[in-house]
C-alpha positions as CSV (number, residue, x, y, z in Angstrom):
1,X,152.4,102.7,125.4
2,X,153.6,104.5,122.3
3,X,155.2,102.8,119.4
4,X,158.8,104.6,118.5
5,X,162.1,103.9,117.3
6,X,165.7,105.0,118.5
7,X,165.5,108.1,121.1
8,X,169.3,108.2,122.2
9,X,169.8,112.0,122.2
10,X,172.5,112.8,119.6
11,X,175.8,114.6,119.3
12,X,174.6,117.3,117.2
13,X,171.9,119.5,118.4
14,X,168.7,119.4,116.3
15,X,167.9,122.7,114.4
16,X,163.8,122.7,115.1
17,X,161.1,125.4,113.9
18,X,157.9,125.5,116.0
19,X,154.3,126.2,113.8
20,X,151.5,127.0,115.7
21,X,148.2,128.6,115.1
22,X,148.1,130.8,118.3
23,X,150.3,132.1,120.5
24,X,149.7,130.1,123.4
25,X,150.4,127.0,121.9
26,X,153.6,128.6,120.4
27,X,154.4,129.8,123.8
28,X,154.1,126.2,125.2
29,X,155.7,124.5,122.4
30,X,158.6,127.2,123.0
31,X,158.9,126.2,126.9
32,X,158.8,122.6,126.7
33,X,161.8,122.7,123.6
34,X,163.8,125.4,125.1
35,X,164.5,123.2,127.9
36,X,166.2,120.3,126.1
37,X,169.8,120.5,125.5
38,X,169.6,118.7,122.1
39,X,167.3,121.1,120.5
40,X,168.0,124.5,118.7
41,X,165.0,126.8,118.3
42,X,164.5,128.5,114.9
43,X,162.9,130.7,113.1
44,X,160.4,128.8,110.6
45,X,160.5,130.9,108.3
46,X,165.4,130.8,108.3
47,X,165.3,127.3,109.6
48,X,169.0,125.5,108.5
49,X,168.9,122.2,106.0
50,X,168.1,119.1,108.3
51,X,165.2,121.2,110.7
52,X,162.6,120.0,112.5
53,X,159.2,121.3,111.9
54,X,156.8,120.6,115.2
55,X,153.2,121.9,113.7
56,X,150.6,121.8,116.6
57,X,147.0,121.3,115.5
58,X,143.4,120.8,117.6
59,X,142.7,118.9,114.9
60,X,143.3,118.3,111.3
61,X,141.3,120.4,108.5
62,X,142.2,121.3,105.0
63,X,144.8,123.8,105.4
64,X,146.6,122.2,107.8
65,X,147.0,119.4,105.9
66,X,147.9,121.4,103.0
67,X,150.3,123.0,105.6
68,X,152.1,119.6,106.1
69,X,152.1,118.6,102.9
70,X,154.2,121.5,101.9
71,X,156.3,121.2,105.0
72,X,157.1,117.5,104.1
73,X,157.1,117.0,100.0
74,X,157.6,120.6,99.0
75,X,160.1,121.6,101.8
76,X,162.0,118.7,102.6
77,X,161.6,119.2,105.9
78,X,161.1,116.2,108.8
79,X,157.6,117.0,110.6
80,X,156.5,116.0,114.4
81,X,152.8,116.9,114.3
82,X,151.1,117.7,118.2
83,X,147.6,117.1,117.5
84,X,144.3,116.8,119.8
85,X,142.4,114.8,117.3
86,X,142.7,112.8,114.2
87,X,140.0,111.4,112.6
88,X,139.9,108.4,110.9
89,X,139.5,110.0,107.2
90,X,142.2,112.1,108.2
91,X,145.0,109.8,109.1
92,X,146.1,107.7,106.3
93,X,146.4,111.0,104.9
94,X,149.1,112.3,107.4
95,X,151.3,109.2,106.9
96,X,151.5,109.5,103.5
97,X,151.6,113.0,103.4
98,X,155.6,112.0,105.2
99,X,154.8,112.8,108.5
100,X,156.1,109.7,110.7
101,X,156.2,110.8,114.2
102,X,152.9,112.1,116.0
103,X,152.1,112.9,119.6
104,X,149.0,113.2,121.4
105,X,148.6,117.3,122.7
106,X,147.8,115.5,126.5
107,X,151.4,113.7,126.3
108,X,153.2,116.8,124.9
109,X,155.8,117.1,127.8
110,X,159.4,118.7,126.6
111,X,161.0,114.8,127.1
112,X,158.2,113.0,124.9
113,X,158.8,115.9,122.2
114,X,162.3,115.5,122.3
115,X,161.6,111.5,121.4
116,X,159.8,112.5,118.9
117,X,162.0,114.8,116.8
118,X,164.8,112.7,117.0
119,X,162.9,110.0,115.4
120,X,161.5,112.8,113.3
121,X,165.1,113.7,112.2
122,X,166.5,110.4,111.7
123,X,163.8,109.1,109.3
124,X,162.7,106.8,111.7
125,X,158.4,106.7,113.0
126,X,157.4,107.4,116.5
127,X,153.2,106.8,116.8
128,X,151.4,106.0,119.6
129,X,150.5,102.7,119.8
130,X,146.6,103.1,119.5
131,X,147.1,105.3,116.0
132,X,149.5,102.5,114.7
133,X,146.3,100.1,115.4
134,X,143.9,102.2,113.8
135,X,146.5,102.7,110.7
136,X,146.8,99.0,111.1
137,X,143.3,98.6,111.0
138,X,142.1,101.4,108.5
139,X,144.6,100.2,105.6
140,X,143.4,96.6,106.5
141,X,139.9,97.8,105.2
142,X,141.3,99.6,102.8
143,X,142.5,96.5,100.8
144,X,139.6,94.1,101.6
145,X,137.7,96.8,100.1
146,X,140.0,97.1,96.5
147,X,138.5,96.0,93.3
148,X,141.1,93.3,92.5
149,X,142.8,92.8,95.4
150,X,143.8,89.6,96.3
151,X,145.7,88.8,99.6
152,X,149.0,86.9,99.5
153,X,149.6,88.8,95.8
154,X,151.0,92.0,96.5
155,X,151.9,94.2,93.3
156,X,155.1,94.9,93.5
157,X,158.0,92.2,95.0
158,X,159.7,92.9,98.3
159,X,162.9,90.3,99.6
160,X,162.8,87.9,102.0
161,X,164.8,90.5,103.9
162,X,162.6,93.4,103.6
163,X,160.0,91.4,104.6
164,X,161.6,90.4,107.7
165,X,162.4,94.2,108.9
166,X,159.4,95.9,107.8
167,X,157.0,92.8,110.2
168,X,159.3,93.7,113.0
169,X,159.1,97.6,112.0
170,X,155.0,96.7,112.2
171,X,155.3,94.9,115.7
172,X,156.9,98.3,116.7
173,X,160.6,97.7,117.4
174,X,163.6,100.2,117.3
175,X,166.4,99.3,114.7
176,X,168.9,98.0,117.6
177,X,165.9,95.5,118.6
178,X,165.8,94.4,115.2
179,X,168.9,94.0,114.1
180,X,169.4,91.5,117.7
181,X,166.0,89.9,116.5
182,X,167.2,88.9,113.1
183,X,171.4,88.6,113.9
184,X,172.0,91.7,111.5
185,X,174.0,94.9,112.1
186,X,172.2,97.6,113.2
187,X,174.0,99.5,109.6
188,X,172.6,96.3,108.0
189,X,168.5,97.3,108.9
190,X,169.2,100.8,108.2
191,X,170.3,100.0,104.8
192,X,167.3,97.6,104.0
193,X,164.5,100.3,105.2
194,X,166.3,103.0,103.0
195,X,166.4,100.5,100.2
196,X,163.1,100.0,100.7
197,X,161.6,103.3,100.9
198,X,163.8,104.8,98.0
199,X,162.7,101.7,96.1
200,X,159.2,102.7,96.6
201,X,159.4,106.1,97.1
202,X,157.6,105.9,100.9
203,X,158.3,108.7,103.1
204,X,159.3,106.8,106.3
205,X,158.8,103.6,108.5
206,X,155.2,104.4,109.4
207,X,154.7,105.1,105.3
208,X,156.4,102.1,104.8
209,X,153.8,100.0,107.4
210,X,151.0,101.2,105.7
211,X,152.2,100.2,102.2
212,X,153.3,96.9,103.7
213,X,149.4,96.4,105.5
214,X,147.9,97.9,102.0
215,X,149.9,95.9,99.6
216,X,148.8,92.3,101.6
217,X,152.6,91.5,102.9
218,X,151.4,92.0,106.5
């Protein structure tokens, strides 16, 4: 079981640019996309403000990290990265590099991609559920380990509010889930995670998670 948010298939059809490292992934890639209705194919290198960049990886060294940083912080652009492995070193480093929706190469059939570049292009996360324990896990360490750190005395304040959505954001539910969970408007939870990420300059929900789990408020 994967842990995603919204995956209604939108009005607009989503402008997405396929980066592979060999052809036969890229032919793949290309099949699987071309067959969903909501997605435009295009060029990577002519892609239209507001594209999807799906970057398909074996696993993760240097350059393709590089790669997504670039896409992400340099280009603006919303990334889906396909991968076959990610190590534990590697994957706090792909969150907050401002990639927030990941799929396993095994699970990459043309519906589960779809899920994942809408979430990609709405902001929103969409990790399987046993990376969002590792994360879970690995930023857990992470602050045990911190010279300083206490738990229960985060750095930097969050509302009562905040606090509410990003738990519920942890426990893995869509924006309409929360919003019935807490008797707020699903507007109302979009507003507080883009308060709250603007605030703090995260990239996205799983960004936001892992600063949440880092800074003790989880």
């Amino acid at each position: 079981m994967r842990t995603s948010f919204e995956t209604t298939e939108p009005r607009v059809r989503i402008p997405v640019a396929i980066h592979a490292s060999d052809p036969l992934s890229l032919a793949g890639a290309t099949t699987q996309l071309r067959q969903q209705p909501a997605i435009e194919l295009v060029d990577e290198a002519n892609g239209p403000p507001g594209t999807v960049a799906v970057l398909l990886a074996d696993s993760l060294d240097e350059p393709t990290l590089s790669r997504l940083r670039r896409l992400v912080r340099v280009d603006g652009t919303r990334a889906v990265l396909v991968a076959g492995l990610i190590r534990e070193a590697e994957l706090l480093q792909v969150i907050e590099s401002g990639v927030g929706a990941i799929v396993w190469r095994h699970e990459a059939t043309g519906h589960r991609l779809l899920q994942a570049v809408i979430a990609a292009s709405r902001g929103d996360g969409d990790l399987p559920s046993d990376l969002l324990g590792r994360l879970i896990s690995q930023v857990g360490t992470l602050q045990r380990n911190a010279v300083g750190s206490t738990p229960g005395a985060p750095a930097s304040g969050l509302s009562p509010r905040e606090l509410d959505v990003l738990h519920l954001v942890a426990e893995g539910m869509d924006t309409g889930e929360i919003a019935r969970k807490l008797s707020y408007s699903e507007r109302t939870v979009k507003n507080v995670m883009h308060g709250l990420t603007t605030r703090l300059q995260l990239r996205n929900r799983a960004h936001a998670v892992a600063y949440a789990f880092r800074e003790g408020y989880i």
